[in-house]
Z-matrix of the N, CA and C atoms (Angstrom, degrees):
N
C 1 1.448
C 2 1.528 1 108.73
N 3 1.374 2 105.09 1 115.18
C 4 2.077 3 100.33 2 -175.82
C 5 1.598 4 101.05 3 -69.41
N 6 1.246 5 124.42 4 -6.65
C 7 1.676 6 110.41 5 -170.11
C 8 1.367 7 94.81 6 -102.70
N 9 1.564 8 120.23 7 13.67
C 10 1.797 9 87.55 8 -171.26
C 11 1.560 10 102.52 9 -94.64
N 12 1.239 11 111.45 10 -177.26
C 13 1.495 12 115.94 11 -166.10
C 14 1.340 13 94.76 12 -75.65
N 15 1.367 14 138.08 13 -20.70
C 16 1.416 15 125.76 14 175.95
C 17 1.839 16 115.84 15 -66.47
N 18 1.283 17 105.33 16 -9.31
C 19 1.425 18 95.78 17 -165.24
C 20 2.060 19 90.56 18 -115.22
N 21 1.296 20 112.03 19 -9.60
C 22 1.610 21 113.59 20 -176.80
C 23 2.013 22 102.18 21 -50.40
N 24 1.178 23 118.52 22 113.79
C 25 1.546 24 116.71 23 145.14
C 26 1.360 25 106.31 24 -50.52
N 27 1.624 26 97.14 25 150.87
C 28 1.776 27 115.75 26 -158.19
C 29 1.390 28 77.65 27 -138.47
N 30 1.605 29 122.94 28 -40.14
C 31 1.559 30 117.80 29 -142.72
C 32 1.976 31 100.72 30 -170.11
N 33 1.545 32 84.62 31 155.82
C 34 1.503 33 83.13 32 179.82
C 35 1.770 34 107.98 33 -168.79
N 36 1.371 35 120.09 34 132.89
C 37 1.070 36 123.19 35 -163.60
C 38 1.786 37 112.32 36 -156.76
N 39 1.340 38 114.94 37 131.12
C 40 1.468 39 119.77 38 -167.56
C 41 1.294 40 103.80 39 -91.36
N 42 1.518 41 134.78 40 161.22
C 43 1.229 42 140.09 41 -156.82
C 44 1.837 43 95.45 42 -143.13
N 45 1.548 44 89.48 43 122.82
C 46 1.956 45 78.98 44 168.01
C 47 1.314 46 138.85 45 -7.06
N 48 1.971 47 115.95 46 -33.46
C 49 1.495 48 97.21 47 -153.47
C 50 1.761 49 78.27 48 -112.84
N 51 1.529 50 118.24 49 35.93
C 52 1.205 51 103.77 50 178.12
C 53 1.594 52 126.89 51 81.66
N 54 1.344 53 114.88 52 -10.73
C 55 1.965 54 102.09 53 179.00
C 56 1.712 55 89.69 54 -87.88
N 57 1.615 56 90.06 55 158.81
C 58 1.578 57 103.09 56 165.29
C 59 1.504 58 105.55 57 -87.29
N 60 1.236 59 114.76 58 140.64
C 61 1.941 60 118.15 59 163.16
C 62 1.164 61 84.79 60 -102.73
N 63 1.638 62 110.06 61 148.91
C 64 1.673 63 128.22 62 160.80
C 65 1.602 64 113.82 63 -148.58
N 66 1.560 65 89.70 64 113.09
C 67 1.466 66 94.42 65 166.46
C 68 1.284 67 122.52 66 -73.95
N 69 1.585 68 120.44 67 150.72
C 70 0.969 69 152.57 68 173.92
C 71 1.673 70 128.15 69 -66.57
N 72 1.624 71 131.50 70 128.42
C 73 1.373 72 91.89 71 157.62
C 74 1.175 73 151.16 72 -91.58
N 75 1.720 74 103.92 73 9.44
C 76 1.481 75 125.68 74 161.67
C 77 1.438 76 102.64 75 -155.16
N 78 1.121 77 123.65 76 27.21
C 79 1.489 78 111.80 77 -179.17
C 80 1.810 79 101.95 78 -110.91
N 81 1.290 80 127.38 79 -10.59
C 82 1.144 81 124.20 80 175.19
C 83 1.717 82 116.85 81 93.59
N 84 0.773 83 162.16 82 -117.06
C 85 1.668 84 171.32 83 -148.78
C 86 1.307 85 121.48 84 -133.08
N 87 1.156 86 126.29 85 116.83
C 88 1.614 87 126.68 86 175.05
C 89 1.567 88 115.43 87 -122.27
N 90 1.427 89 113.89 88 129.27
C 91 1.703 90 105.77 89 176.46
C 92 1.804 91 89.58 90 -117.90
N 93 1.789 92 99.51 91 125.94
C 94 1.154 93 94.99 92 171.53
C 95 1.907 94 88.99 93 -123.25
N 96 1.712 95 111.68 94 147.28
C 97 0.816 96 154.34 95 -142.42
C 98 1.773 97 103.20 96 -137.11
N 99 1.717 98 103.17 97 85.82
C 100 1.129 99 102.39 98 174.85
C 101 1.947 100 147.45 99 -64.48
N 102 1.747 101 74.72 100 -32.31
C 103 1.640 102 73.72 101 170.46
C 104 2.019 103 134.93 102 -92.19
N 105 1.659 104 92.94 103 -6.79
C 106 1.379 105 98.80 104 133.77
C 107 1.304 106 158.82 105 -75.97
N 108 1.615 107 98.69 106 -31.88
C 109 1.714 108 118.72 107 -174.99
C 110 1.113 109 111.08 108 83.44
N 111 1.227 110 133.88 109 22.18
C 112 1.372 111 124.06 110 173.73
C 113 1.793 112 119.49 111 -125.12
N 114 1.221 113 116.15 112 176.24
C 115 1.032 114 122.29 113 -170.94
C 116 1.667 115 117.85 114 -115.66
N 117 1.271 116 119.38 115 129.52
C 118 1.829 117 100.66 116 170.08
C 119 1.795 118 102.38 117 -149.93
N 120 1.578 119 100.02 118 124.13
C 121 1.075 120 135.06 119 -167.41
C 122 1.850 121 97.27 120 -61.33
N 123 1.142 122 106.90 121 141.74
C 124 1.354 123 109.63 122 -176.53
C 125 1.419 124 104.50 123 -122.61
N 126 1.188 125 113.93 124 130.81
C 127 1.794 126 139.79 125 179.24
C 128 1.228 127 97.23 126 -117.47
N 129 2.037 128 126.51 127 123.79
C 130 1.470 129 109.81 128 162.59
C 131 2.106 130 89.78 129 -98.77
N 132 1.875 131 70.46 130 177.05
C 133 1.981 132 78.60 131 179.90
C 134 1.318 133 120.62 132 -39.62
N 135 1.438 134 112.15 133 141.62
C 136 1.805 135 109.02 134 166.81
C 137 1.417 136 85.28 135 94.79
N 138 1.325 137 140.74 136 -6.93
C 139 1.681 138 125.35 137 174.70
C 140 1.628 139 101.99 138 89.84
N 141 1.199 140 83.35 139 177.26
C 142 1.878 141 107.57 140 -167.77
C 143 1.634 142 112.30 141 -58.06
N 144 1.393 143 126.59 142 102.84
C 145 1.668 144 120.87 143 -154.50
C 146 1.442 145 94.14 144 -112.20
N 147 1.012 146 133.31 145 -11.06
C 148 1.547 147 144.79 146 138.61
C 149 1.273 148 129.22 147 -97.17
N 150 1.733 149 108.47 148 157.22
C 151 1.512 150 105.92 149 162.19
C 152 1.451 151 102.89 150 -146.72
N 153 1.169 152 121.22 151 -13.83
C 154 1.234 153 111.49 152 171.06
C 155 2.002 154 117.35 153 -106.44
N 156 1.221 155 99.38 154 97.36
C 157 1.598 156 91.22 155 -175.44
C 158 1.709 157 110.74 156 -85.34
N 159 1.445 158 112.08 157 127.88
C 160 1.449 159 115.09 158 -178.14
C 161 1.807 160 111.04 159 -84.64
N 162 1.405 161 102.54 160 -31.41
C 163 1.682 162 101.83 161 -165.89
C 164 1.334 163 96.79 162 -170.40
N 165 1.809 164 102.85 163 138.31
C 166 1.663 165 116.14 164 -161.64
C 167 1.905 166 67.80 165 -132.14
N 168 1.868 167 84.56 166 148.24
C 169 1.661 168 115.07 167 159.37
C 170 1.569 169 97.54 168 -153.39
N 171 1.079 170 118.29 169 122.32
C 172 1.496 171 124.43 170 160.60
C 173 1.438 172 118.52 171 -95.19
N 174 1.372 173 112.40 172 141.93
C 175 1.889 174 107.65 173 -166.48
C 176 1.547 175 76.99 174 -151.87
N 177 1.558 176 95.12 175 159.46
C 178 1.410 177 119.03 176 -174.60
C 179 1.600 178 106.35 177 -73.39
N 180 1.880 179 113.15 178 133.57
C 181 1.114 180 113.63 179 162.70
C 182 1.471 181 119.63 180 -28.52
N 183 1.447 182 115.22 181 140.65
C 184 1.332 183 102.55 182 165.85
C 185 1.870 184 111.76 183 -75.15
N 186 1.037 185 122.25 184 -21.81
C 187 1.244 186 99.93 185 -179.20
C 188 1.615 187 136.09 186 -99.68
N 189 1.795 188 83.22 187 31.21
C 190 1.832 189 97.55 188 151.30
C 191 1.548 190 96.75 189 65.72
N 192 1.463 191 125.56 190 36.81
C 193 1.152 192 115.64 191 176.98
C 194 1.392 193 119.13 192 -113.86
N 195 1.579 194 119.06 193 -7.56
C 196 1.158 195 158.41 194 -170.31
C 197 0.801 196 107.13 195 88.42
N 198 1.539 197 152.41 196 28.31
C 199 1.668 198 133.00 197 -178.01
C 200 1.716 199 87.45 198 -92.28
N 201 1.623 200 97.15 199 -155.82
C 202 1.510 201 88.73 200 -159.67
C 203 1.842 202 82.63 201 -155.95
N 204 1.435 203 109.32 202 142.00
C 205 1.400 204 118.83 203 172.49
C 206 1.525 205 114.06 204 -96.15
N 207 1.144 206 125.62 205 137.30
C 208 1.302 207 112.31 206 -161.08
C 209 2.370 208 96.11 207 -116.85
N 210 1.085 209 116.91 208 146.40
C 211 1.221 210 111.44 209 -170.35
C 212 1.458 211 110.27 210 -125.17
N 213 1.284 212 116.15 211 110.15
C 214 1.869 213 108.69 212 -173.66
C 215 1.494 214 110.02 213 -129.72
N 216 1.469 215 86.43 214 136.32
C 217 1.547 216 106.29 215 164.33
C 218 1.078 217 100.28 216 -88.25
N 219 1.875 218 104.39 217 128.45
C 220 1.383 219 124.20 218 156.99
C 221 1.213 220 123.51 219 -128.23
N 222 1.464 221 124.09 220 -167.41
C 223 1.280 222 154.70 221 172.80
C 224 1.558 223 122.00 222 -50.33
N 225 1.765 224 80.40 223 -40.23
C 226 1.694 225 104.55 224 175.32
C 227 1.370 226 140.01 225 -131.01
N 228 1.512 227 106.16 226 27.63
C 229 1.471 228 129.59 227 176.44
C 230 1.318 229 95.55 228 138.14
N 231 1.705 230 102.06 229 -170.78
C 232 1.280 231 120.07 230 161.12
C 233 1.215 232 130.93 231 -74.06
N 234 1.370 233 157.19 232 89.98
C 235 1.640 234 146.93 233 -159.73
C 236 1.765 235 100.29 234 -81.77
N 237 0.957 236 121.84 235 148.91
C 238 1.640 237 141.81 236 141.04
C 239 1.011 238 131.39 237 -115.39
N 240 1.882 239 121.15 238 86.12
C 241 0.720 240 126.53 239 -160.61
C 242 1.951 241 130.77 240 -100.98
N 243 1.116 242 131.37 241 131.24
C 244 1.850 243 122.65 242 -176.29
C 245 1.011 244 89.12 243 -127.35
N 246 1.698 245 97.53 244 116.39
C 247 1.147 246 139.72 245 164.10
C 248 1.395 247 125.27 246 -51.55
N 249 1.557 248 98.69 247 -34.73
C 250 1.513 249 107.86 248 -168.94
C 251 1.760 250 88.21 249 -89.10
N 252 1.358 251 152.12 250 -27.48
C 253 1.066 252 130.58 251 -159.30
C 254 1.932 253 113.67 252 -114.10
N 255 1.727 254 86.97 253 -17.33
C 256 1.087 255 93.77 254 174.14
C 257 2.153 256 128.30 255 101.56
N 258 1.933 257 83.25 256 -4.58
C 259 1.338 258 108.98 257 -160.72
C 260 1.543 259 87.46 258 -85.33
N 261 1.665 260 102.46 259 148.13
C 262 1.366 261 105.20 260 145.33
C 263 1.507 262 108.44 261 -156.05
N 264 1.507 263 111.93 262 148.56
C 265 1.186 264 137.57 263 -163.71
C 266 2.032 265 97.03 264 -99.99
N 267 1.730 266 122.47 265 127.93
C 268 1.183 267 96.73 266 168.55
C 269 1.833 268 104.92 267 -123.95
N 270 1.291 269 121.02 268 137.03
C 271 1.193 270 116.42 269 -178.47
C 272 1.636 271 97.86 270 -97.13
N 273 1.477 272 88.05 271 172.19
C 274 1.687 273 114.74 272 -170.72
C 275 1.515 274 122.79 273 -169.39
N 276 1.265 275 129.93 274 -170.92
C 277 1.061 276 136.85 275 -144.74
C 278 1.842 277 98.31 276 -74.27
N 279 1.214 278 97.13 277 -17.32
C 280 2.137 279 113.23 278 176.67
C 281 1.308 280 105.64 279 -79.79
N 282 1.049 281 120.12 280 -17.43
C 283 1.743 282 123.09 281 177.08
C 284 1.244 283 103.00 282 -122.35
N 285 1.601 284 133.72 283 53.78
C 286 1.225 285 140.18 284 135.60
C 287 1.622 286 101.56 285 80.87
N 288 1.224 287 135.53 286 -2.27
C 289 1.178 288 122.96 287 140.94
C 290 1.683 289 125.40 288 -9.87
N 291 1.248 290 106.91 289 146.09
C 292 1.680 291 99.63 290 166.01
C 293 1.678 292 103.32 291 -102.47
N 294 1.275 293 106.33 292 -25.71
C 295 2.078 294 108.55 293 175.46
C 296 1.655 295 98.82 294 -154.16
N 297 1.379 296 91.24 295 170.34
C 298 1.577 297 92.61 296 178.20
C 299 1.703 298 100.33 297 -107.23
N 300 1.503 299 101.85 298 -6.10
C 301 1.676 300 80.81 299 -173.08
C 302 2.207 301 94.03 300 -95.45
N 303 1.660 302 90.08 301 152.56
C 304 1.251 303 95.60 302 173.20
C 305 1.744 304 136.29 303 -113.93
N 306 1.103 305 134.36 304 162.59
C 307 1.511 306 118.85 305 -174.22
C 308 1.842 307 107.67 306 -80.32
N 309 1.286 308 96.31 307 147.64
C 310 1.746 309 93.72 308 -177.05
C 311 1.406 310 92.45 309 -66.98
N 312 1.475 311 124.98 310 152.44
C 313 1.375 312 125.76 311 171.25
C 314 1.354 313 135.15 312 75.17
N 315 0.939 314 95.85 313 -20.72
C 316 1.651 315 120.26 314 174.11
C 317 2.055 316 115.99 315 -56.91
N 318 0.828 317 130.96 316 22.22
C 319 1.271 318 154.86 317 152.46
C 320 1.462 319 146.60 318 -52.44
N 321 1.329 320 117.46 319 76.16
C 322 1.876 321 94.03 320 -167.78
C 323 1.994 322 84.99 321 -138.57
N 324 1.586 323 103.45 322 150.86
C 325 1.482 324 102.12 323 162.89
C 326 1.511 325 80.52 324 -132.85
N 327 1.741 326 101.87 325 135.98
C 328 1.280 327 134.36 326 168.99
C 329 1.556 328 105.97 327 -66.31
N 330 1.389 329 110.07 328 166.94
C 331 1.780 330 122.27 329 -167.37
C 332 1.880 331 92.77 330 -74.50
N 333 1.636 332 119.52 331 -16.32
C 334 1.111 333 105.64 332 -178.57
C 335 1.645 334 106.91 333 -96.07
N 336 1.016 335 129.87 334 48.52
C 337 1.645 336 135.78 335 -149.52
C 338 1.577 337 102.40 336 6.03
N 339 1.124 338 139.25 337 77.06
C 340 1.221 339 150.45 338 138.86
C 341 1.566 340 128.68 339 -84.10
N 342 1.375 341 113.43 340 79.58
C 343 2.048 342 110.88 341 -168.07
C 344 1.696 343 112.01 342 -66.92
N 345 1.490 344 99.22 343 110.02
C 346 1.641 345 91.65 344 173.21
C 347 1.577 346 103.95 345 -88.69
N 348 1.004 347 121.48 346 164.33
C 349 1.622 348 107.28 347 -176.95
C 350 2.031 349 93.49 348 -160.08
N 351 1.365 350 100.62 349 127.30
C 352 1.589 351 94.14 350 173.79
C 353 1.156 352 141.99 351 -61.17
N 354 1.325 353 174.23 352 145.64
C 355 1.177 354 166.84 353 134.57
C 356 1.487 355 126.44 354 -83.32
N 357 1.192 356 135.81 355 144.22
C 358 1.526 357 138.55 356 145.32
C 359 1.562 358 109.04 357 -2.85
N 360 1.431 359 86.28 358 -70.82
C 361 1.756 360 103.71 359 -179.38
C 362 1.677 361 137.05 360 -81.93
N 363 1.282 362 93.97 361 6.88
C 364 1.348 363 100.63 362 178.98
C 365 1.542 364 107.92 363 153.28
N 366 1.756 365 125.01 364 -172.18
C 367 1.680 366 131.34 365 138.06
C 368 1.104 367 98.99 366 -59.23
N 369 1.724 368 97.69 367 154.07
C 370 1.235 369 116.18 368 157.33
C 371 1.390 370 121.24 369 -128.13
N 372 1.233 371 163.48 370 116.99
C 373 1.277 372 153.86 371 -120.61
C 374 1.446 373 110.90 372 -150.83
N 375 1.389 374 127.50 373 149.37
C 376 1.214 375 115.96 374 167.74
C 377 1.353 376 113.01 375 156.08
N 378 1.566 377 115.59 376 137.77
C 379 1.507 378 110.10 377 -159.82
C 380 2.088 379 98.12 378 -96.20
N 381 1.345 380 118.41 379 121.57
C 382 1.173 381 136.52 380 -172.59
C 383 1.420 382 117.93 381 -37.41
N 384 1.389 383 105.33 382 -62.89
C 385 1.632 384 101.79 383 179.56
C 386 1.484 385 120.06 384 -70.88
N 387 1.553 386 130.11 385 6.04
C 388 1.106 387 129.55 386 163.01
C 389 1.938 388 128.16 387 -94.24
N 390 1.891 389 80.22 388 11.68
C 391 1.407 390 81.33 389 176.97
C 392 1.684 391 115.82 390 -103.72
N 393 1.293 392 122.97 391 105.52
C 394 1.350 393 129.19 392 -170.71
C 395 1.427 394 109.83 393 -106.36
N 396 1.212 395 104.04 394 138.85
C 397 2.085 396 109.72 395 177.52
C 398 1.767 397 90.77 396 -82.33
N 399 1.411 398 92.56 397 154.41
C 400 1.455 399 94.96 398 176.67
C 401 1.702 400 91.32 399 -106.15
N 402 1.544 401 104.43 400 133.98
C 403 1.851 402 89.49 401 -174.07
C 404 1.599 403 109.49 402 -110.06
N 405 1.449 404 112.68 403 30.15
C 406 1.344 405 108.68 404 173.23
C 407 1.478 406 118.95 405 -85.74
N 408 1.238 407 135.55 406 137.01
C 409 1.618 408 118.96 407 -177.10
C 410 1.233 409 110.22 408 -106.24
N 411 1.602 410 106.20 409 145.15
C 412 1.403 411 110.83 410 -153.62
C 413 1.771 412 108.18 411 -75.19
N 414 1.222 413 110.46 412 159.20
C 415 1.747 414 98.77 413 163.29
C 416 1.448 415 108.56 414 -64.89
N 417 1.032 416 97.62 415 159.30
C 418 1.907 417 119.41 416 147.95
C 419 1.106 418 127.27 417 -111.91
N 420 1.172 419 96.96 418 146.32
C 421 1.817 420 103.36 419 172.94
C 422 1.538 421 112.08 420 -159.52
N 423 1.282 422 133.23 421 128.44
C 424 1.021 423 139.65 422 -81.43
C 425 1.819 424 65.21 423 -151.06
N 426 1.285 425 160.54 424 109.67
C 427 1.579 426 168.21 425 41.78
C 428 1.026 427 121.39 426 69.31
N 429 1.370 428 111.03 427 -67.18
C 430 1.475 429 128.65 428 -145.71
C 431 1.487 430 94.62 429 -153.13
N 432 1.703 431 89.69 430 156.49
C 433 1.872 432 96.75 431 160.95
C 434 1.279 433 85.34 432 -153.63
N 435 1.723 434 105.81 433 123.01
C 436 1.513 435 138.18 434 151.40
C 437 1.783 436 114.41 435 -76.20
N 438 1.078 437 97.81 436 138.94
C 439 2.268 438 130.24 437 161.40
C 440 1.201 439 100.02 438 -112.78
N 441 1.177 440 119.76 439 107.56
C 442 2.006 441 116.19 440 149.96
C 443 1.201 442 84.40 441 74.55
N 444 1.261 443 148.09 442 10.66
C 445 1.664 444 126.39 443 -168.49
C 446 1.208 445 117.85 444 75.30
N 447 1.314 446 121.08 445 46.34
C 448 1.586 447 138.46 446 -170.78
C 449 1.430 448 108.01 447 -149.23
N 450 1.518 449 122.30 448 99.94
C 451 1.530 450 116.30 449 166.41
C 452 1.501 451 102.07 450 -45.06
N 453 1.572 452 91.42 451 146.95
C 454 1.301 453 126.81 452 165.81
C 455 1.337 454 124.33 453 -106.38
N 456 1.601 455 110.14 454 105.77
C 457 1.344 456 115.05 455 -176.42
C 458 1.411 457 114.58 456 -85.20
N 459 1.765 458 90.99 457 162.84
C 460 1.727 459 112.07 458 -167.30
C 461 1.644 460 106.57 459 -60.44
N 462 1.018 461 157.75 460 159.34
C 463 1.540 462 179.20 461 53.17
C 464 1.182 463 100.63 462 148.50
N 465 1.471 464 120.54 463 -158.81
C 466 1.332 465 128.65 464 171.87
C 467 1.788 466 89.82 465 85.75
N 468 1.310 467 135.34 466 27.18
C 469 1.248 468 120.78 467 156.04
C 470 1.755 469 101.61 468 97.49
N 471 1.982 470 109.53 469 14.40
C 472 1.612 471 96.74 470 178.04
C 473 1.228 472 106.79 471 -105.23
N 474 1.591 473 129.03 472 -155.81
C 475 0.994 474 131.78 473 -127.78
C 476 2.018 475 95.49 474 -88.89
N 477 1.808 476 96.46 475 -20.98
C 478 1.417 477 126.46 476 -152.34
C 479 1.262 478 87.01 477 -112.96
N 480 1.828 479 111.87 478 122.82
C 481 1.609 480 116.15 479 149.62
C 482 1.462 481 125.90 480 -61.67
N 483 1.510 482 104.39 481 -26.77
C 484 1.772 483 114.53 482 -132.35
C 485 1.927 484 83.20 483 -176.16
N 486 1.392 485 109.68 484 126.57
C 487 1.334 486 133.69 485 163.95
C 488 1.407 487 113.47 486 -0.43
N 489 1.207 488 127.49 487 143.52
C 490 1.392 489 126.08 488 -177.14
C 491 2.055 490 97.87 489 -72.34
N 492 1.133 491 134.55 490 -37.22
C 493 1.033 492 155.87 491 -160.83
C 494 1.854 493 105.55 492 -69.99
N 495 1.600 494 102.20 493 -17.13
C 496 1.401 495 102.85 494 -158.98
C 497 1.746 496 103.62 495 -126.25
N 498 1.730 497 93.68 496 -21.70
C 499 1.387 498 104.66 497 162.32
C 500 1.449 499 147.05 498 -59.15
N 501 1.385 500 114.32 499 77.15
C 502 1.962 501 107.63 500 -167.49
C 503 1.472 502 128.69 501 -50.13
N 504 1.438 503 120.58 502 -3.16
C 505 1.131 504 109.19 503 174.94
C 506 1.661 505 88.62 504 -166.08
């Protein structure tokens, strides 16, 4: 059905090599591809992590290869999405967000590629290629041990001989 809300444009943004991306307002990602005429729906890994896209900016891969990073305001954070790999990264209120929900339209990258993008909770600002995942994973270590929401103390017949801290398994 072209009128249903799955097929409504929310958003729309051109990418270096020329296709249009168009978000959806519940249908999720669209790459339309002008000098074919056709359309192909984009899923990154792990399945469809949006459906409502508020605001598309596409900016050049950083690694100068020509692919293209695609940046969306949604429903449910910020996505960073590559098309060519299929990856997407979603930020939120843990990555300094002020909200995860975003304004439809709310979208601009300045002549210095700086993407301001609106939120619920405020601007959000920030120049793209300075945003790096750190991919080391942190240790753990394990504090405390809760029952029902009741520390569990050391001896006396509990669960713990000797400190949770000192306990190997």
């Amino acid at each position: 059905d072209p009128y249903s809300a799955h097929n409504r444009v929310s958003a729309v943004a051109q990418d270096p090599a020329g296709f249009l991306w168009l978000g959806t307002e519940a249908g999720g990602l669209l790459r339309f591809d002008p000098d074919m005429g056709d359309f192909v729906a984009h899923t990154p890994q792990g399945g469809l992590l949006w459906n409502q896209v508020q605001g598309i900016v596409a900016v050049d891969a950083p690694s100068g290869d020509g692919g293209v990073v695609l940046w969306l305001s949604t429903n449910r954070g910020l996505a960073r999405y590559e098309p060519g790999t299929g990856s997407v990264r979603i930020y939120d209120v843990n990555d300094g967000l002020p909200a995860i929900a975003f304004n439809q339209g709310a979208v601009y990258q300045g002549p210095d590629g700086e993407l301001l993008l609106g939120s619920v909770g405020g601007l959000v600002s920030f120049y793209p290629d300075e945003i790096v995942d750190d991919p080391r994973i942190p240790a753990v270590f394990i504090t405390e041990l809760q029952v029902n929401n009741q520390p569990v103390a050391v001896g006396n017949g509990s669960l713990l001989d000797r400190s949770i801290l000192e306990t190997g398994e």
